[in-house]
C-alpha positions as CSV (number, residue, x, y, z in Angstrom):
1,X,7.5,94.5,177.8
2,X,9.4,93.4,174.6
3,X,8.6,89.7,175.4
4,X,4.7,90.3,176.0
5,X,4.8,92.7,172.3
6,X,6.8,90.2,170.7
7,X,4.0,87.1,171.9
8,X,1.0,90.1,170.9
9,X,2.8,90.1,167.2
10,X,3.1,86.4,167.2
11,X,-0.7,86.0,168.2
12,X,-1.9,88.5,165.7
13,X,-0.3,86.7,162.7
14,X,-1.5,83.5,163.8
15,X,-5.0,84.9,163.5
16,X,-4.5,86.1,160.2
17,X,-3.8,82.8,158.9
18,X,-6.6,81.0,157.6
19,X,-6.2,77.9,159.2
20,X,-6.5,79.8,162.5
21,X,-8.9,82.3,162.1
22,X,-11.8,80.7,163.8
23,X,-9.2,80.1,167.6
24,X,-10.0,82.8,170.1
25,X,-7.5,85.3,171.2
26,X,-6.5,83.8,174.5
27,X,-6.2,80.4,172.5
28,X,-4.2,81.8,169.6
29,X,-1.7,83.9,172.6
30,X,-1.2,80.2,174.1
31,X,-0.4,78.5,171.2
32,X,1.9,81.7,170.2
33,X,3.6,81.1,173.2
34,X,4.7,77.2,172.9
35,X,5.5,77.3,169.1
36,X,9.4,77.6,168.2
37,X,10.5,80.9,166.7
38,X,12.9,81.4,163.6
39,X,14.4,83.5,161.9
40,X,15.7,84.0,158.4
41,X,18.4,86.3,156.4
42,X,17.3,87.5,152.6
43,X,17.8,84.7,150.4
44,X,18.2,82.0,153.5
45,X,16.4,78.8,152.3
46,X,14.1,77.6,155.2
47,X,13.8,74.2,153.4
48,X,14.4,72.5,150.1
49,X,12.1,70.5,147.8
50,X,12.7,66.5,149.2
51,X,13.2,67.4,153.0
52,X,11.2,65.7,155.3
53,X,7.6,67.6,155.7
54,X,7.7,67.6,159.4
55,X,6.3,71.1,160.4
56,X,4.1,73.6,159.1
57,X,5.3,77.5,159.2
58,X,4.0,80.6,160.0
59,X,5.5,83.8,158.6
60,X,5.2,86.6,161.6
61,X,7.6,89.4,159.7
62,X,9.0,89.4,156.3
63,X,8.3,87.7,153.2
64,X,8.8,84.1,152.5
65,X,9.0,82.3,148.5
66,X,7.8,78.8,147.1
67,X,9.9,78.1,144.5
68,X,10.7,75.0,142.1
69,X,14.1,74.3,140.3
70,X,13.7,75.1,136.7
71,X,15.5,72.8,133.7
72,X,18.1,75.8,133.0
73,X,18.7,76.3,136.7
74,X,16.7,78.9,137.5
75,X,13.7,78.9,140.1
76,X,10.1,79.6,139.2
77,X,8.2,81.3,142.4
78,X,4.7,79.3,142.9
79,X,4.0,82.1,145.5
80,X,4.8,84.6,148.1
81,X,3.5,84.9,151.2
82,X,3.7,88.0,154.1
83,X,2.7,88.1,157.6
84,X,-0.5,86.0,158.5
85,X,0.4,83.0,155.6
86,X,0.7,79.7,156.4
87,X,2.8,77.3,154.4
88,X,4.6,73.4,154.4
89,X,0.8,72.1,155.4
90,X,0.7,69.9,152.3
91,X,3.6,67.6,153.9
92,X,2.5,67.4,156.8
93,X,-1.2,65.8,155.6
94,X,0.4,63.2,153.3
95,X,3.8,62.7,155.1
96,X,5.2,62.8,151.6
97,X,8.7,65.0,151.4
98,X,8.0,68.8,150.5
99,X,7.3,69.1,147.2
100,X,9.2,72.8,146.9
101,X,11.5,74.9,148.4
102,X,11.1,77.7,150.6
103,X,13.0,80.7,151.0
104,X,13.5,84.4,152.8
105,X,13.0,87.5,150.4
106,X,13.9,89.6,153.3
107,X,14.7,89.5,156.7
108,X,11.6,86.8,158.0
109,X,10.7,85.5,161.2
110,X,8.1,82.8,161.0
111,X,6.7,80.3,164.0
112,X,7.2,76.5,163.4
113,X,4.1,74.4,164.2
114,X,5.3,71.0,164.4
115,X,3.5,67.5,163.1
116,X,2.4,66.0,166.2
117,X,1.0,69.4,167.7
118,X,-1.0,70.2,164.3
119,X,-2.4,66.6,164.3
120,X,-3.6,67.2,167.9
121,X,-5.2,70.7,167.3
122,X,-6.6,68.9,164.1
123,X,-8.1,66.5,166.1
124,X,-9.3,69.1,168.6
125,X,-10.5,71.6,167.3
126,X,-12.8,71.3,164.3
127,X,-12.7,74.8,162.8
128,X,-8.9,74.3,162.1
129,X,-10.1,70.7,159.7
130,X,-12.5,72.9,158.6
131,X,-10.4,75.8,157.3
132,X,-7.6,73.5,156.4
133,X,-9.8,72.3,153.9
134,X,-10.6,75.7,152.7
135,X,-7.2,76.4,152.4
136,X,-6.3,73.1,150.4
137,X,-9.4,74.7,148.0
138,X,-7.9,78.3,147.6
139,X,-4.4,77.0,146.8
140,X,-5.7,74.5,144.3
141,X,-8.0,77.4,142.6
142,X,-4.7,79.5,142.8
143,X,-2.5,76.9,140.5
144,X,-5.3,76.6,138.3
145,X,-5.5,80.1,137.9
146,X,-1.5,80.1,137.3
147,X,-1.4,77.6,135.3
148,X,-4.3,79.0,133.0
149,X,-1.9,82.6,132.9
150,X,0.7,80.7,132.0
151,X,-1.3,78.8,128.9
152,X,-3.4,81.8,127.8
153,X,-1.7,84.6,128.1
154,X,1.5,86.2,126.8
155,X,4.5,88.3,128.4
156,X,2.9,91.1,129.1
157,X,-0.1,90.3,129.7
158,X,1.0,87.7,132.9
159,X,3.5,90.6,134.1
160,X,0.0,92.7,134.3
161,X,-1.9,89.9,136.1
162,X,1.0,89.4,138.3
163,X,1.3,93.5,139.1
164,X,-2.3,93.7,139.9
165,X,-2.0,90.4,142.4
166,X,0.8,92.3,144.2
167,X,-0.3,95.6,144.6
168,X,-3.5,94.2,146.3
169,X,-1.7,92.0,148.5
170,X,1.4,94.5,149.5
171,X,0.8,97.7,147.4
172,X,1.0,100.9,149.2
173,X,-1.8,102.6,148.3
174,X,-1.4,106.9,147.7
175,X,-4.2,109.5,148.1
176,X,-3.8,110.1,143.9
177,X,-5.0,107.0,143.8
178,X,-1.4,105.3,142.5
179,X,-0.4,102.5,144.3
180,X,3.6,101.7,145.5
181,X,5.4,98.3,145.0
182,X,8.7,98.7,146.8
183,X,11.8,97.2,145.8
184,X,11.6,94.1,148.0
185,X,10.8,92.3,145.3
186,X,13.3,92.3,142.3
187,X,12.6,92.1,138.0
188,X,14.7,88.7,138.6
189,X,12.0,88.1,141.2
190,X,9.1,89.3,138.7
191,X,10.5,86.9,135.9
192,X,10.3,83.6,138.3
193,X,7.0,84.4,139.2
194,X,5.5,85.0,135.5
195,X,7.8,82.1,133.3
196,X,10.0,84.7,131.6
197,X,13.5,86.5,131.7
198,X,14.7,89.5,133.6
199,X,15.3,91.5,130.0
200,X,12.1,90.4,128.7
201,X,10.4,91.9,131.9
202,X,11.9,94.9,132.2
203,X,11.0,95.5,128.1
204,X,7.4,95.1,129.3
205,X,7.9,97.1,132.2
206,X,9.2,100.0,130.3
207,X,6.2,99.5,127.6
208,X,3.9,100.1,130.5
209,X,5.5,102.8,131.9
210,X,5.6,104.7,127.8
211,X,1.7,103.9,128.2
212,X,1.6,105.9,130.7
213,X,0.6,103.0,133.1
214,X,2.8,102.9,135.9
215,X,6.4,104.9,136.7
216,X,9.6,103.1,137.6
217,X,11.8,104.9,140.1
218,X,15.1,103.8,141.5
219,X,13.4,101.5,144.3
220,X,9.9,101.0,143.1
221,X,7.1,100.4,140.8
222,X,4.4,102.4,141.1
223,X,1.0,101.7,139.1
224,X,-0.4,104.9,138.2
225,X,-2.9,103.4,136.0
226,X,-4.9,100.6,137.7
227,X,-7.2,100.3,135.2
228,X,-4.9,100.2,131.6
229,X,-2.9,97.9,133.5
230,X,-6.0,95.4,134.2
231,X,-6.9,96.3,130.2
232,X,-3.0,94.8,129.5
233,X,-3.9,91.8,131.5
234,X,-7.2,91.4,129.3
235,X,-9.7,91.7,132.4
């Protein structure tokens, strides 16, 4: 029925994340089933930069952004995560407020894990200490990585990175071998992520697209050109 699909969904993102991975499916439907569910309109903030770090989400459906107040009022996205992706774990180690806010690019659903049940599953089971280390490693190589676009590279060249990043983690791959970014996620959206301006990112887009390297359409981008593009990002 609806409920049992719903738990199935649930179970099978919970899997995906890496803190998970290593719980058996029986353990993983369980844990499904006791964790609270929430959902999330586009834009809806789940929490803001300073609130208390008292759970640690799980998005289900959707997409979900970290992002950090910028001087002139703007956000810059640290990341975005899809189904499977964990996030708020940091608070909940140092009991420290969150140190960014998170918010729904789309309609989201995530499950809410709170403090007290992850300190007893980290205590219990050791595979989860284990790949919550590995995690604290990967998002720690990730900033450096950011950070090192940000330093070394110009405009372009971080809106080529950043293209390349997405279309392996939500790009619709086409038998001509082109690969589809929908419209989910905006130029705006682009900007925050790479350190830049909406105008400035859609010159660079339209530079790409006169190389021949990708084609904008009315609700997409699609890369055409893989390879130029990872030339543009100086791979």
């Amino acid at each position: 029925d609806r409920r049992e699909a719903a738990l199935r969904e649930a179970a099978a993102a919970l899997g995906r994340a890496r803190i998970f991975g290593g719980l058996e499916p029986g353990v993983l439907e369980r844990l499904a089933g006791e964790l609270r569910r929430r959902r999330f309109r586009r834009g809806e903030i789940i929490f803001h930069a300073g609130d208390p770090g008292d759970a640690l989400f799980v998005v289900v459906s959707g997409a979900v952004k970290i992002t950090l107040p910028t001087e002139d009022g703007d956000e810059a996205i640290l990341a975005t995560l899809r189904s499977g992706e964990a996030f708020g774990e940091l608070a909940l180690l140092d009991g420290a407020p969150r140190s960014a806010s998170a918010a729904a690019m789309e309609p989201t659903q995530v499950l809410v894990l709170t403090r007290s049940r992850f300190e007893e599953l980290v205590d219990a089971v050791p595979a989860i200490r284990t790949a919550l280390l590995r995690t604290l490693a990967a998002e720690i190589r990730r900033l450096t990585e950011q950070v090192a676009e940000l330093h070394f590279l110009d405009i372009p060249a971080r809106l080529a990175t950043r293209l390349l990043r997405l279309a392996d983690e939500i790009g619709a791959p086409h038998p001509d071998g082109s690969i589809r970014l929908d419209g989910r996620i905006t130029q705006a959206e682009l900007a925050s992520m790479i350190g830049s301006t909406r105008q400035t990112v859609n010159r660079s887009l339209r530079g790409f697209a006169a190389a021949g390297l990708l084609r904008l359409e009315r609700d997409a981008i699609v890369i055409v050109d893989a390879a130029g593009l990872a030339r543009a990002a100086g791979r």
